[in-house]
N, C-alpha and C positions, 0 to 999 in steps of 0.2 A: 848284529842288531837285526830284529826282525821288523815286518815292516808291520803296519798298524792303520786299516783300513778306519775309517772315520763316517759315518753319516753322513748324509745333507747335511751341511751347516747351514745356520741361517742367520747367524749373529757372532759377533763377537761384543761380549758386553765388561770386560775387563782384559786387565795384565796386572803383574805385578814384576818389579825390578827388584833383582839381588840386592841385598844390603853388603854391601863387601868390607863395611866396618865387622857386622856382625856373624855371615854366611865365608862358608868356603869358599875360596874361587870355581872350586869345582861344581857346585851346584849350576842351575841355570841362570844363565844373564836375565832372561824374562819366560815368564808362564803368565800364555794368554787364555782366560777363559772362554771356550765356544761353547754356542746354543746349539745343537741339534735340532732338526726339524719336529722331531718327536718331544720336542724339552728336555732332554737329556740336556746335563753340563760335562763339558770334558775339559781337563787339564794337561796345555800344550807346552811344555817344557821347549825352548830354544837355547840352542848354543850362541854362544858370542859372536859367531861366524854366521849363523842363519838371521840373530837378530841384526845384523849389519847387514845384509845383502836384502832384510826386510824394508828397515830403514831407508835405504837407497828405493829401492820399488815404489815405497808410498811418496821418498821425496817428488818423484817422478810424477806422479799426479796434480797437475795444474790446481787442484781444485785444494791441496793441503800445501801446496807450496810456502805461501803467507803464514798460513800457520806454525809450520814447521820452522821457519826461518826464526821465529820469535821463541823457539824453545830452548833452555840450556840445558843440552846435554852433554853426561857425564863423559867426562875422557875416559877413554880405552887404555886400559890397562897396559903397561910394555912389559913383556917377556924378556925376562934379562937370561 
C-alpha cells in the first residue's frame, strides 16, 4: 500500500456507513468526505479497525461524550 499525502484539510463535511445488507464486507466500514483548503473533496475510505480506534478518539472528547452516548451503534461484525 502506498501512502497518500492529503492537503490542508479544513473540513470534514460528511461520511457514509457500509450497508452490509447490501455491500461486501470487504468494502469500507466508512468513507468520510474532507474539504481541502483549496475546496478540493476527497474520499477517505476506513477499515473496520481504523474506524473503531476513530470512534474511541472522538469518544475521548468531553465535548461529544453526551452525544455519542445517545447514539445506537451498529454491532461489529464477529469473525467466525
Amino acid at each position: 500500500m502506498t501512502a497518500t499525502k492529503l492537503p490542508k484539510m479544513v473540513a470534514c463535511s460528511g461520511g457514509s456507513i457500509r450497508n452490509d445488507e447490501i455491500q461486501p464486507p470487504t468494502d469500507p466500514i466508512l468513507i468520510l468526505t474532507l474539504e481541502a483548503q483549496d475546496k478540493s473533496v476527497y474520499l477517505l475510505p476506513l477499515s473496520d479497525k481504523v474506524a473503531e480506534s476513530l470512534l474511541q478518539v472522538l469518544a475521548s472528547l468531553p465535548q461529544l461524550q453526551d452525544y455519542l452516548s445517545e447514539l445506537e451503534l451498529p454491532a461489529r461484525p464477529r469473525l467466525q
